[in-house]
N, C-alpha and C positions, 0 to 999 in steps of 0.2 A: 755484728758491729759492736766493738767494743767502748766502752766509757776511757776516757782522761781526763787527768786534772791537767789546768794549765792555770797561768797569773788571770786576773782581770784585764780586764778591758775596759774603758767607757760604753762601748755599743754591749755592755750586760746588764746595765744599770738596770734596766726594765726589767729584765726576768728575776734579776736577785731581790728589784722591788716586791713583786709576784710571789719567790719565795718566802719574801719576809711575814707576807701579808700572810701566806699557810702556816706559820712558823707561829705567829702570834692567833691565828683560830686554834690550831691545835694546843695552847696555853689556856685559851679562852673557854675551851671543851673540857680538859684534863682537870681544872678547876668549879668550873662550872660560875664562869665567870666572867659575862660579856665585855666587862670594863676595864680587862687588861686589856695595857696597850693603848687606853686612852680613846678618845676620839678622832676623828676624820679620818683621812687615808693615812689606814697602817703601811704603808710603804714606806712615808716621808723619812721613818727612823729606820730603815737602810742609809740613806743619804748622810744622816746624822754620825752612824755608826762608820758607814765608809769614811767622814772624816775622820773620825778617831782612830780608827785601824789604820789610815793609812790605803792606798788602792798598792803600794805593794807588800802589804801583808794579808792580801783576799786573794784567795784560788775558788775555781770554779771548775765543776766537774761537766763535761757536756759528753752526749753524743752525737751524734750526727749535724752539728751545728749548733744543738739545742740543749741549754744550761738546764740542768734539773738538779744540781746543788751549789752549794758552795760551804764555804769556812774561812777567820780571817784567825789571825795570831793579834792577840793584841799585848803591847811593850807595857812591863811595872813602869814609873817612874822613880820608886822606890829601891829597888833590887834587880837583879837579875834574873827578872823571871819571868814568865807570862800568861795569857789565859785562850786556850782556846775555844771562843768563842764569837758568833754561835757555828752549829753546824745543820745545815737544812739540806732535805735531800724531798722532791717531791712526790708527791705520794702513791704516784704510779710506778714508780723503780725502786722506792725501797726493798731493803734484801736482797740488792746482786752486788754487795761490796763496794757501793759507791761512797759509803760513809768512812769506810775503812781506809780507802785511797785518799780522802779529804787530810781523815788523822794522820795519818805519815805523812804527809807533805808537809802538815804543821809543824809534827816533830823533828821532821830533818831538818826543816827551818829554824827553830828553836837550837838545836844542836848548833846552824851553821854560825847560829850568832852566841853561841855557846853559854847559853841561859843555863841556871842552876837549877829551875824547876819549871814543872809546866802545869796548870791549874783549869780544871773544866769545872763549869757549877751546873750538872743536870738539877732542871727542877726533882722537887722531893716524891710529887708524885711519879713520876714518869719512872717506872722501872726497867722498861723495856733502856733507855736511856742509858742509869744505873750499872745495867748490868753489862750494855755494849761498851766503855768505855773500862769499863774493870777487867774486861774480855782483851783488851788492848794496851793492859799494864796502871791506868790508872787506880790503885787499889790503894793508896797512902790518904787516909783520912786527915784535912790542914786544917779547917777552919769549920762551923757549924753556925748558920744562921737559925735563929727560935724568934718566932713571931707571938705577937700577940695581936690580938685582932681587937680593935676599942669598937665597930658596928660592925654591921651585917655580918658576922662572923656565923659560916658553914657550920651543921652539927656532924663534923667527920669524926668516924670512930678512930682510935687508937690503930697504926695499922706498925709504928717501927717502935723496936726498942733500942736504947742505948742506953748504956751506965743505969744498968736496970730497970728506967724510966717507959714509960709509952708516950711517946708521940703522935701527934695527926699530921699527915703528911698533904 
């Protein structure tokens, strides 16, 4: 049985909540960091994000009835351009190309609305991330966010260089 992307639906809401909710532990893990994401039911900021995107700029990938990713395109209001974000896939079907079919749907969509650019921000640690989306043409370096942390700031070693520098990612 094979995986498709198709638009949303209202009767997805719950699994895309579901995904949200694995989407934001796996940020929680990668950082080692219970308090992303906030408190109460991480789901609620699906609903939030689904405002923003738009329900027709969310595709969702199912098999057999059953949603195991999604991704939305969200509109600059600035420019022509956009961001695709986020992209969840659950953790029992990662690596049979479900993330891949997500990315081209957004890209065609982007094309159809003939956007000048298209923008993903994997976190800094996530390499696996990183290198799946460079794997797919994302390889133009736009913007760099540099944190600074005023408490509880992690003792993470140095792991990226740029413009000679070490970073903690």
């Amino acid at each position: 049985m094979e995986y498709n992307v198709r638009p949303y639906r209202d009767d997805d809401r719950e699994a895309c909540r579901e995904l949200w909710r694995e989407l934001t532990q796996t940020h929680r893990d990668l950082y080692e960091d219970q308090s992303i994401g906030g408190e109460g039911d991480l789901g609620d900021y699906f609903d939030e994000h689904l405002e923003r995107a738009g329900a027709e700029r969310v595709w969702v990938a199912e098999r057999a009835g059953r949603v195991v990713g999604f991704t939305s395109l969200l509109l600059s209001l600035e420019r022509p351009s956009g961001e695709l974000e986020p992209i969840v896939i659950a953790p029992d079907v990662r690596g049979r190309g479900i993330g891949r079919m997500l990315v081209e749907r957004v890209v065609e969509c982007a094309r159809e609305l003939r956007l000048r650019r298209l923008d993903v921000r994997p976190a800094a640690r996530n390499e696996h991330a990183i290198r799946f989306f460079y794997e797919l043409g994302f390889d133009s370096l736009g913007q760099l966010e540099l944190m600074l942390y005023l408490e509880d700031q992690k003792d993470w070693p140095a792991r990226e260089r740029l413009a000679g520098l070490e970073f903690r990612a």
